[in-house]
KOLTOR-535902 format. One record per residue (C-alpha): residue number from 1; x, y, z; chain; residue in one letter. Coordinates in steps of 0.1 Angstrom, whole numbers. Layout:
residues N
+------+-------+-------+-------+-------+------+
: resi :    px :    py :    pz : chain : resn :
+------+-------+-------+-------+-------+------+
:  NUM :     X :     Y :     Z :     A :    A :
...
+------+-------+-------+-------+-------+------+
END
This chain:
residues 361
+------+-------+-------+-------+-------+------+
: resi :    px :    py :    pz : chain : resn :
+------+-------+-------+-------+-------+------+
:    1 :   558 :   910 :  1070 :     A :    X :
:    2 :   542 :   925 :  1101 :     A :    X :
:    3 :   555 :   950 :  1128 :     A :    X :
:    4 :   553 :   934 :  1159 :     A :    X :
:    5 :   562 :   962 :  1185 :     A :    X :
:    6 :   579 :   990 :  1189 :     A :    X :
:    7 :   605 :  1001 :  1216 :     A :    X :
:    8 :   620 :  1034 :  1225 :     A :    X :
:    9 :   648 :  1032 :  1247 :     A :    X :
:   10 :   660 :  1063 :  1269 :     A :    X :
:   11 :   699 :  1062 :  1272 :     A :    X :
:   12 :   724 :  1082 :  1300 :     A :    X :
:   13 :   736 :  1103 :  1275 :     A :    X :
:   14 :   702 :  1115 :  1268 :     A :    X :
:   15 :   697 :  1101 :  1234 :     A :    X :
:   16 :   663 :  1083 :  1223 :     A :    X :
:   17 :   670 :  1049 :  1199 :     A :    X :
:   18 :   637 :  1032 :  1185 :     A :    X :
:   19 :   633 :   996 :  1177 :     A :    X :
:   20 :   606 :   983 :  1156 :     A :    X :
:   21 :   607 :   945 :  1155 :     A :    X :
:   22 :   587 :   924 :  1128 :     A :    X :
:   23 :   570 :   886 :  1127 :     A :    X :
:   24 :   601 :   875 :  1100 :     A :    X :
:   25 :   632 :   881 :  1127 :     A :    X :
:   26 :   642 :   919 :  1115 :     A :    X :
:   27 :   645 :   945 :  1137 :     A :    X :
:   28 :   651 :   985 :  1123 :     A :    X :
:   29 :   669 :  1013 :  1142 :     A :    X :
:   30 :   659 :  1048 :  1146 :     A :    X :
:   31 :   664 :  1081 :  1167 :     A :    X :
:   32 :   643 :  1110 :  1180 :     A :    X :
:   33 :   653 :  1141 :  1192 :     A :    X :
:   34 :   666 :  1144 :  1226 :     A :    X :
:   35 :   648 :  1175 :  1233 :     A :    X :
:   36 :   627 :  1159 :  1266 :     A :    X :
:   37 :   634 :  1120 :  1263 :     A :    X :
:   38 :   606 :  1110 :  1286 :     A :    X :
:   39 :   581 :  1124 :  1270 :     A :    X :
:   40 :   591 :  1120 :  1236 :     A :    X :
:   41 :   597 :  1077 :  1246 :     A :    X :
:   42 :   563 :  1078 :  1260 :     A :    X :
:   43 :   547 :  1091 :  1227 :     A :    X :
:   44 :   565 :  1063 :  1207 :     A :    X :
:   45 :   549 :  1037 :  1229 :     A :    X :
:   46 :   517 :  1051 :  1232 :     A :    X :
:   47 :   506 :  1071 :  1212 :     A :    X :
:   48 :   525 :  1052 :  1182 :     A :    X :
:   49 :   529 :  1021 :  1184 :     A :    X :
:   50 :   493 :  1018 :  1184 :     A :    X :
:   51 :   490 :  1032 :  1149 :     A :    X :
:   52 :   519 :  1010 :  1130 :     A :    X :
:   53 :   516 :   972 :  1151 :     A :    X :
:   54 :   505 :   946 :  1125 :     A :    X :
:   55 :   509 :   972 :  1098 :     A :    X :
:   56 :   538 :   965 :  1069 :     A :    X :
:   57 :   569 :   980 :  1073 :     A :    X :
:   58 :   577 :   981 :  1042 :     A :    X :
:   59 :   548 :  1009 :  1034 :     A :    X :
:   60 :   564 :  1035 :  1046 :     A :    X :
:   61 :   548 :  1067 :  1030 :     A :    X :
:   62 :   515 :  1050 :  1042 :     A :    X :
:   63 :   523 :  1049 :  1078 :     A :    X :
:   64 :   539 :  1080 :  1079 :     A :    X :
:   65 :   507 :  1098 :  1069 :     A :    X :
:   66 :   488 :  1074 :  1091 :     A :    X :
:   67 :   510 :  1084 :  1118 :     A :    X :
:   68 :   513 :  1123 :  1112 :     A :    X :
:   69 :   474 :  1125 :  1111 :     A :    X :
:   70 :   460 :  1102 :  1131 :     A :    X :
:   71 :   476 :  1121 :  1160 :     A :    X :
:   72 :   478 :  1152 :  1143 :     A :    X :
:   73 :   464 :  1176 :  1173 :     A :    X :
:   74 :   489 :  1164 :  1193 :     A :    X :
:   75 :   513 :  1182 :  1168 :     A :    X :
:   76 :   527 :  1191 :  1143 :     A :    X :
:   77 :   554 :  1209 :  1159 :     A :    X :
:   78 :   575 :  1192 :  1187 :     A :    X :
:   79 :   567 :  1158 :  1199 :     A :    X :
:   80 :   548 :  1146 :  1177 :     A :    X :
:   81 :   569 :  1146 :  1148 :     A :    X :
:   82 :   600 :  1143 :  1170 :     A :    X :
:   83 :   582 :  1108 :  1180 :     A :    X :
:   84 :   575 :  1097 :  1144 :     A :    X :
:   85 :   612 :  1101 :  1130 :     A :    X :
:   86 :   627 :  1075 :  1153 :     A :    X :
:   87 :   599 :  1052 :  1141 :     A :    X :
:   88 :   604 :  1066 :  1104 :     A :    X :
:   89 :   637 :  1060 :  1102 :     A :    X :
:   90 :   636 :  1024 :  1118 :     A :    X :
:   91 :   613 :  1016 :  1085 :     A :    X :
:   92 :   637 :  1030 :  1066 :     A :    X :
:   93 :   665 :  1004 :  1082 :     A :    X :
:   94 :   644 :   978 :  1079 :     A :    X :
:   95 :   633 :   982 :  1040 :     A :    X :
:   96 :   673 :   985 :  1033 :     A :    X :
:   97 :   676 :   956 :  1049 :     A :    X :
:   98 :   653 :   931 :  1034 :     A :    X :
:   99 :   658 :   949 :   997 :     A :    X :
:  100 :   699 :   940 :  1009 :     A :    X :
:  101 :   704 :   977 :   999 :     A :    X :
:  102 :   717 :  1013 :  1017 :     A :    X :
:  103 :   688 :  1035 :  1021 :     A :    X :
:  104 :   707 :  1061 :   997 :     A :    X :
:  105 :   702 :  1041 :   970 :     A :    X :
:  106 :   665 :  1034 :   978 :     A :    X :
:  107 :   662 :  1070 :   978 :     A :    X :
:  108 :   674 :  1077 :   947 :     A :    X :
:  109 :   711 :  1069 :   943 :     A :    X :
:  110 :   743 :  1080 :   957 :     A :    X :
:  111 :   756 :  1116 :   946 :     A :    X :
:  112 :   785 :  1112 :   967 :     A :    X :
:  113 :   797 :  1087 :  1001 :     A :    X :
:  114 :   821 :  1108 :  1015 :     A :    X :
:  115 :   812 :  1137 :  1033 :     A :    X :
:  116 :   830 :  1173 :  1051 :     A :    X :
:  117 :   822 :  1175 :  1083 :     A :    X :
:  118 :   819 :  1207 :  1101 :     A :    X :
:  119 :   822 :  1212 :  1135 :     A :    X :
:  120 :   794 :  1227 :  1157 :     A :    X :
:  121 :   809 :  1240 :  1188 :     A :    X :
:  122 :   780 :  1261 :  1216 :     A :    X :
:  123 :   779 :  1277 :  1245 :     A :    X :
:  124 :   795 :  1308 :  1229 :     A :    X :
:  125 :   771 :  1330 :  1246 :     A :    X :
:  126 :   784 :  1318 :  1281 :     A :    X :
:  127 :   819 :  1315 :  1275 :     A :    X :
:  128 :   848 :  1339 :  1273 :     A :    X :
:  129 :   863 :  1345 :  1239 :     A :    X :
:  130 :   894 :  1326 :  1253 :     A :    X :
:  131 :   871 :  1292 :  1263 :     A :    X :
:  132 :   859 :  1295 :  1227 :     A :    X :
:  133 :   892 :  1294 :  1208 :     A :    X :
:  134 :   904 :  1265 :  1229 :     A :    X :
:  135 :   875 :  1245 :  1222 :     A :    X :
:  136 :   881 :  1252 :  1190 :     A :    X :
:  137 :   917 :  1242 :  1189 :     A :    X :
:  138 :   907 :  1212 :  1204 :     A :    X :
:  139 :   881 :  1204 :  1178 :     A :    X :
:  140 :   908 :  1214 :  1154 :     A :    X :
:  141 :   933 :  1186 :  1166 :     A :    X :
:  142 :   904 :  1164 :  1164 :     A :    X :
:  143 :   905 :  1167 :  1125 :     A :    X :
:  144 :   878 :  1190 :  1114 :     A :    X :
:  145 :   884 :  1213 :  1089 :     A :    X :
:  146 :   852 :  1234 :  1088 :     A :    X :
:  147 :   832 :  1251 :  1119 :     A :    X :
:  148 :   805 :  1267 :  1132 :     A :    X :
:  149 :   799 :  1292 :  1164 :     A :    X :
:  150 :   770 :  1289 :  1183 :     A :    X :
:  151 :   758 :  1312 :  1210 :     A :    X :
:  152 :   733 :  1295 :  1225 :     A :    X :
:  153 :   711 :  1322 :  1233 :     A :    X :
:  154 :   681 :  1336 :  1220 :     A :    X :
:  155 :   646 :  1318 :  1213 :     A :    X :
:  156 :   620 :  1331 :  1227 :     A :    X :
:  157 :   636 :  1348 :  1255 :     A :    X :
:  158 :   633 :  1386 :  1248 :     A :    X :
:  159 :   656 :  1392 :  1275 :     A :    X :
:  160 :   684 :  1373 :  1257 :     A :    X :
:  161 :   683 :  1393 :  1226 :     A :    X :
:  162 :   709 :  1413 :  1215 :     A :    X :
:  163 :   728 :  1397 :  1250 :     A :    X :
:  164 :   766 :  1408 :  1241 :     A :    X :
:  165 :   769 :  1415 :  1203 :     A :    X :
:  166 :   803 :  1435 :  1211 :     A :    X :
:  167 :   818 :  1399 :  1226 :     A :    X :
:  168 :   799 :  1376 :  1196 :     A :    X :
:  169 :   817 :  1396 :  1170 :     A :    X :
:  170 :   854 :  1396 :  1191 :     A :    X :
:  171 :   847 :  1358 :  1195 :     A :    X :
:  172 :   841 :  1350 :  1159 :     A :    X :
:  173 :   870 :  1372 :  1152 :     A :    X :
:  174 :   896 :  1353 :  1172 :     A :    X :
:  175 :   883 :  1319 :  1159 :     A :    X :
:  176 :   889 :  1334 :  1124 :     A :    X :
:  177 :   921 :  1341 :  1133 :     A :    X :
:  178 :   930 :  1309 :  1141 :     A :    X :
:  179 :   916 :  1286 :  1117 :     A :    X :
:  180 :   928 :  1311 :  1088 :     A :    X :
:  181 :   916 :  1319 :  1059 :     A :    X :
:  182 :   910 :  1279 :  1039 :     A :    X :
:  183 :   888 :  1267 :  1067 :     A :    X :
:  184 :   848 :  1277 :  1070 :     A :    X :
:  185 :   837 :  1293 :  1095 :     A :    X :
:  186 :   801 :  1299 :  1100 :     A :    X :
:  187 :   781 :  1318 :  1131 :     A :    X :
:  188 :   750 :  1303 :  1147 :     A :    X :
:  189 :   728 :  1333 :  1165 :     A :    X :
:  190 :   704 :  1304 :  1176 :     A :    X :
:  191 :   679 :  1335 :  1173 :     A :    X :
:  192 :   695 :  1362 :  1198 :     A :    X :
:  193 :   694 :  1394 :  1179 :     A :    X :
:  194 :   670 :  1417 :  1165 :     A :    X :
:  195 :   665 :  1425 :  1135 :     A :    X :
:  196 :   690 :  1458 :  1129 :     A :    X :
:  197 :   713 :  1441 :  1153 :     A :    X :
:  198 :   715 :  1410 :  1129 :     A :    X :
:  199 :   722 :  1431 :  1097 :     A :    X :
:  200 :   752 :  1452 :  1113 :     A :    X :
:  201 :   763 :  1422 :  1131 :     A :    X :
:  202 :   762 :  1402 :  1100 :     A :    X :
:  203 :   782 :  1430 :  1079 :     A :    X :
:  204 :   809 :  1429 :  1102 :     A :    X :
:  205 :   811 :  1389 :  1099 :     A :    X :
:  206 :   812 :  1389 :  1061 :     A :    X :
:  207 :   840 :  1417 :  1068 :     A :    X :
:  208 :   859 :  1389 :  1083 :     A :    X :
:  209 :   852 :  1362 :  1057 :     A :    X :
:  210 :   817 :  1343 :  1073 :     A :    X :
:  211 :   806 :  1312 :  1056 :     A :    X :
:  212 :   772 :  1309 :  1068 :     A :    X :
:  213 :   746 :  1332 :  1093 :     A :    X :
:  214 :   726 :  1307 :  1107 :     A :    X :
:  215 :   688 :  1319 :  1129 :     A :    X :
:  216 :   700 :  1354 :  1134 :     A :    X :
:  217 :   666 :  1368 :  1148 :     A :    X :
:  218 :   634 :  1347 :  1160 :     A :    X :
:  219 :   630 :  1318 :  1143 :     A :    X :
:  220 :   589 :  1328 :  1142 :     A :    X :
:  221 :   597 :  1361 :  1123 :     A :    X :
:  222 :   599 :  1351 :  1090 :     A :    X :
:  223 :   597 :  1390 :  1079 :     A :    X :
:  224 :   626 :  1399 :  1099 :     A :    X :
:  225 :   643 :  1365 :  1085 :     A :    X :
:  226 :   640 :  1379 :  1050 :     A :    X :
:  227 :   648 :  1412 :  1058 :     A :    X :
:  228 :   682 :  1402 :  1072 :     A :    X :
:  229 :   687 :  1384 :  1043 :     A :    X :
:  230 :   679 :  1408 :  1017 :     A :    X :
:  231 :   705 :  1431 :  1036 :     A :    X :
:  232 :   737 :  1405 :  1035 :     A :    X :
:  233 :   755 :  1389 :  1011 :     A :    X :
:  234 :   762 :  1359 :  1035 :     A :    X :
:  235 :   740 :  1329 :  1031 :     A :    X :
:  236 :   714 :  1331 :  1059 :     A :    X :
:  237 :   701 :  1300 :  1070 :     A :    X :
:  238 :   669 :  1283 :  1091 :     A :    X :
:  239 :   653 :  1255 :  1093 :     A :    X :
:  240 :   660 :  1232 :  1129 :     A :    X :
:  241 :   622 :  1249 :  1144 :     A :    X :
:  242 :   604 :  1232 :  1115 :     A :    X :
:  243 :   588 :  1205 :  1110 :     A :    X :
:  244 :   572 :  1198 :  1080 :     A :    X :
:  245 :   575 :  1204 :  1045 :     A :    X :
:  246 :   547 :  1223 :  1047 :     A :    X :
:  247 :   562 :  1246 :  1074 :     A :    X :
:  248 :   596 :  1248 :  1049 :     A :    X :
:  249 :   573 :  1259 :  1021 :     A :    X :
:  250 :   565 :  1286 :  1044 :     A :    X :
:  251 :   599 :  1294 :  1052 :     A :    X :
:  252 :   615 :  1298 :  1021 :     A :    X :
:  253 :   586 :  1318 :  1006 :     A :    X :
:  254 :   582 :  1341 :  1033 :     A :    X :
:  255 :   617 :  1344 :  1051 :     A :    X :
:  256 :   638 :  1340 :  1017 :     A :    X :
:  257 :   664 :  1314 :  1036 :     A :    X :
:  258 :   693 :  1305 :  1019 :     A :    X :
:  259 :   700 :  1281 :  1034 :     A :    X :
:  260 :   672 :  1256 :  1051 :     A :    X :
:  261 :   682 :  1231 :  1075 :     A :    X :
:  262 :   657 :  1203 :  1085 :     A :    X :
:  263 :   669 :  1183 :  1113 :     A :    X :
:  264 :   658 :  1139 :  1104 :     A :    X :
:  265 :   650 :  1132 :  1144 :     A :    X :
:  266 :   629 :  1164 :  1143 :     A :    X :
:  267 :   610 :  1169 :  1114 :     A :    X :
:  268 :   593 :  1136 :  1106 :     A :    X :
:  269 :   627 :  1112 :  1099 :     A :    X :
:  270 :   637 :  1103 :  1065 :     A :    X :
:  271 :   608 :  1103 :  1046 :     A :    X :
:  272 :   600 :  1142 :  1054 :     A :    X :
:  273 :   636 :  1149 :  1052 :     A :    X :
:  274 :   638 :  1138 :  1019 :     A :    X :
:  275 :   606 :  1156 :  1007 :     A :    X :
:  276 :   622 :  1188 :  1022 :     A :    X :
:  277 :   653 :  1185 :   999 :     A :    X :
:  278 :   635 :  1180 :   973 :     A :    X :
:  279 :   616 :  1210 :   976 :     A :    X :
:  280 :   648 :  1233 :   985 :     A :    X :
:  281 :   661 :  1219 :   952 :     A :    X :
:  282 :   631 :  1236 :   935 :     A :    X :
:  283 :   636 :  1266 :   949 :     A :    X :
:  284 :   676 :  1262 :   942 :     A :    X :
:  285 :   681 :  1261 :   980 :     A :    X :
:  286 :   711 :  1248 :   995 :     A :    X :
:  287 :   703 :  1219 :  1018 :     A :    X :
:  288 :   729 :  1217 :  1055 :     A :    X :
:  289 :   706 :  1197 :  1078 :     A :    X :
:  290 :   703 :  1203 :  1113 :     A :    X :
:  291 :   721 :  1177 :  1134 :     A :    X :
:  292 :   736 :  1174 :  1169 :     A :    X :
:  293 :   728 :  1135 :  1171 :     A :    X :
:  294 :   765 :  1117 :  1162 :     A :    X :
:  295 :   753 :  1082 :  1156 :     A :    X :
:  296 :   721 :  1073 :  1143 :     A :    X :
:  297 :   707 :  1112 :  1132 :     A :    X :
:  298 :   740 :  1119 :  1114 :     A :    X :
:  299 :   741 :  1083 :  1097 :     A :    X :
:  300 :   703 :  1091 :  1081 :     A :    X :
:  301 :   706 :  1126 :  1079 :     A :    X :
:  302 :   741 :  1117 :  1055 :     A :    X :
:  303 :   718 :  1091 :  1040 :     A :    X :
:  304 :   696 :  1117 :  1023 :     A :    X :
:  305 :   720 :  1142 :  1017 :     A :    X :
:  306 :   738 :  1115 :  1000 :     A :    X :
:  307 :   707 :  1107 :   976 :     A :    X :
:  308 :   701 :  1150 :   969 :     A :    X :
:  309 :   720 :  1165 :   939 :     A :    X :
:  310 :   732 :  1195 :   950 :     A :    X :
:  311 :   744 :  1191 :   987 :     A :    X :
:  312 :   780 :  1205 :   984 :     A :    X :
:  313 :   785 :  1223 :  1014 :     A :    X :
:  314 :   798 :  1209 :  1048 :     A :    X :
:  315 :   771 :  1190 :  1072 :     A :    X :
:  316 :   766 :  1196 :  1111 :     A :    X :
:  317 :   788 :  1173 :  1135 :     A :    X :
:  318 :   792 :  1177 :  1174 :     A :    X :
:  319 :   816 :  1153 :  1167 :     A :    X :
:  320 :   822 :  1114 :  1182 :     A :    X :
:  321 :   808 :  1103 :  1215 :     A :    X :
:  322 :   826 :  1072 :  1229 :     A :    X :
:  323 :   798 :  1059 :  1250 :     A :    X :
:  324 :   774 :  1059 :  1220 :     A :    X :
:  325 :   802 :  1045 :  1194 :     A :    X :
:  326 :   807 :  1016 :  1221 :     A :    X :
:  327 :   770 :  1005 :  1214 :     A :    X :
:  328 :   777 :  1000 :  1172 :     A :    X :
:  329 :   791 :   968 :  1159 :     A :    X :
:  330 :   805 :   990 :  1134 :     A :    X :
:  331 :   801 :  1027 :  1144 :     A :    X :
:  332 :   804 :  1057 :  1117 :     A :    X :
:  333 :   840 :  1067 :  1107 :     A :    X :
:  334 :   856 :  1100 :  1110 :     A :    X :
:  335 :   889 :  1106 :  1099 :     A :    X :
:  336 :   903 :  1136 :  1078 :     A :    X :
:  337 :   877 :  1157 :  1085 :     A :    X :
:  338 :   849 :  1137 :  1070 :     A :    X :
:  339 :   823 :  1110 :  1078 :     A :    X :
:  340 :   824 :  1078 :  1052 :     A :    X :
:  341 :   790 :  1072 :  1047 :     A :    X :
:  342 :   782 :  1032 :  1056 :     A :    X :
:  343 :   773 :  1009 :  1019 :     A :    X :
:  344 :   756 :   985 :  1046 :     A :    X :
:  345 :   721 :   972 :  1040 :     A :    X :
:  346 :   699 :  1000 :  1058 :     A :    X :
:  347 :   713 :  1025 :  1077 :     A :    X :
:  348 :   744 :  1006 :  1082 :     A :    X :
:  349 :   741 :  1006 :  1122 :     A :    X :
:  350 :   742 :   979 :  1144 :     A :    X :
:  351 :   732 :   979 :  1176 :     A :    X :
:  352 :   745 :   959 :  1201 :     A :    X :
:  353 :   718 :   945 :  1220 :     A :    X :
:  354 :   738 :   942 :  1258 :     A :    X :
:  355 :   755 :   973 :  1255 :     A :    X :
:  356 :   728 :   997 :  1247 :     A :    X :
:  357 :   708 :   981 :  1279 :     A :    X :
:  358 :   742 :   985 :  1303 :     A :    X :
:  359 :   736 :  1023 :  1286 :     A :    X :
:  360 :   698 :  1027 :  1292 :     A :    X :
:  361 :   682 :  1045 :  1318 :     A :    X :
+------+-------+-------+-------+-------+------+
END
């Protein structure tokens, strides 16, 4: 078997699917991040393809390496590896389905199949505390029975940190109140506080009953990272601004995460991912993946977690989005609160071929 080509298709809703056809009739499915489509597509069909035509798509390791370091200057952080997970994971579809299995079990086996969803509900830092609890009511009639704050604010941007601590702390507190004691609730800093902002910030939340502290300060200050959480009992977690395992080696050593959180259409797809958990599981990490992609990123991001030991916490959901469900044959399932993870051959996604074109931009 031989890949023939390799498509990347740039949809309305902003998402990235990858195609990678064969000579024997078998076509595999993936996703990149969304973080700038174009330019992410473009690297697929360029940069990419070039590497993997007429290569077997059933060596998957092999092209992986072959396509991390034959354009390694152009990474490793950002496109590059954004580009080679939508490729990654369409290998991965396309060895489940001519072995007939899931990819779970070609990873390993299936720990579990059904999965707690939590849901991941931003903007926090640009809403009023009275938005916030209503989108969260909402999400909370939607069925989801674990959650997770995000602010939105942060990065890079100096000028963003330590924005409104006062409102983040009587917004987490409201949402507490409503969801209650039983159901999670965790708080996503997406990197807006320094340092001694994060610690008191964080001692009020586990005041309240936080679940998890997710990026409280830069994600590039691994010191501070650590010393926040050294200072809390709440499980501080990072992980969505690497890339490789090598970069995660990095961040458990250095910033003593609890938590790490690779995201599959950013860090390399399935095949990084899955060396990621395993090395969180040597370091007796918990392992919560990244994920604001509801179709194809959730279905192989559940994949691996479904194939790792100890995942027992919930996993990241924006929740459904009709327009992308309409383009599945048979899209993922949520009800109760939880994702069923598909026993198809592959990812368990099909595309449908008209609809994602009517879609496309």
């Amino acid at each position: 078997m031989k890949i023939t080509d390799v498509k990347a298709t740039v949809l309305r809703t902003h998402s990235i699917f990858v195609q990678v056809f064969t000579d024997e009739g078998i076509t595999g499915i993936g996703e990149c991040s969304p973080m700038n489509p174009e330019v992410i597509a473009n690297f697929v069909e360029v940069a990419l393809k070039a590497v993997v035509v007429n290569e077997d798509p059933l060596e998957v390791d092999k092209l992986w390496n072959k396509m991390m370091f034959r354009t390694y200057k152009l990474g490793p952080q950002g496109v590059q590896p954004e580009a080679i997970a939508g490729i990654d994971i369409a290998l991965w579809d396309i060895k489940g389905k001519v072995t007939g299995l899931p990819i779970h079990t070609l990873l390993g086996g299936c720990y579990r199949d059904t999965f707690l969803m939590y849901a991941s509900v931003g903007g926090g830092g640009y809403l009023s505390v009275s938005d916030m609890v209503t989108y969260v009511e909402n999400y909370l009639k939607r069925g989801f029975k674990a959650f997770k704050i995000r602010m939105d604010l942060g990065g890079s941007n100096l000028a963003c940190q330590d924005f409104d601590p006062k409102k983040d702390y009587e917004m987490f507190k409201a949402v507490k109140e409503v969801l209650g004691e039983d159901i999670p609730l965790s708080f996503d800093a997406n990197n807006g506080y320094s340092v001694s902002t994060a610690i008191a910030q964080g001692r009020r939340f586990e005041e309240l009953g936080i679940y998890h502290y997710e990026e409280p300060v830069a994600q590039y200050d691994y010191k501070g990272i650590a010393q926040v959480a050294r200072a809390l009992d709440v499980p501080v977690s990072a992980g969505e601004h690497e890339y490789t395992r090598w970069q995660f080696r990095d961040l458990i050593e250095q910033a003593e995460v609890d938590i790490i959180q690779p995201d599959v259409v950013k860090c390399g797809g399935i095949s990084e991912m899955h060396k990621i958990a395993i090395l969180g599981s040597v370091y007796n990490k918990h392992f919560v993946p990244h994920q604001t992609q509801p179709t194809i990123g959730t279905a192989a991001s559940l994949h691996v977690c479904a194939a790792i030991e100890n995942v027992n916490r919930p996993q990241e959901y924006t929740g459904r989005n009709p327009f992308l469900d309409d383009i599945f044959k048979e899209p993922l399932v949520f009800e109760d609160g939880c994702i069923h993870l598909p026993k198809r051959p592959g990812l368990g996604l099909e595309i449908d071929e008209e609809k994602m074109k009517k879609l496309a931009l």
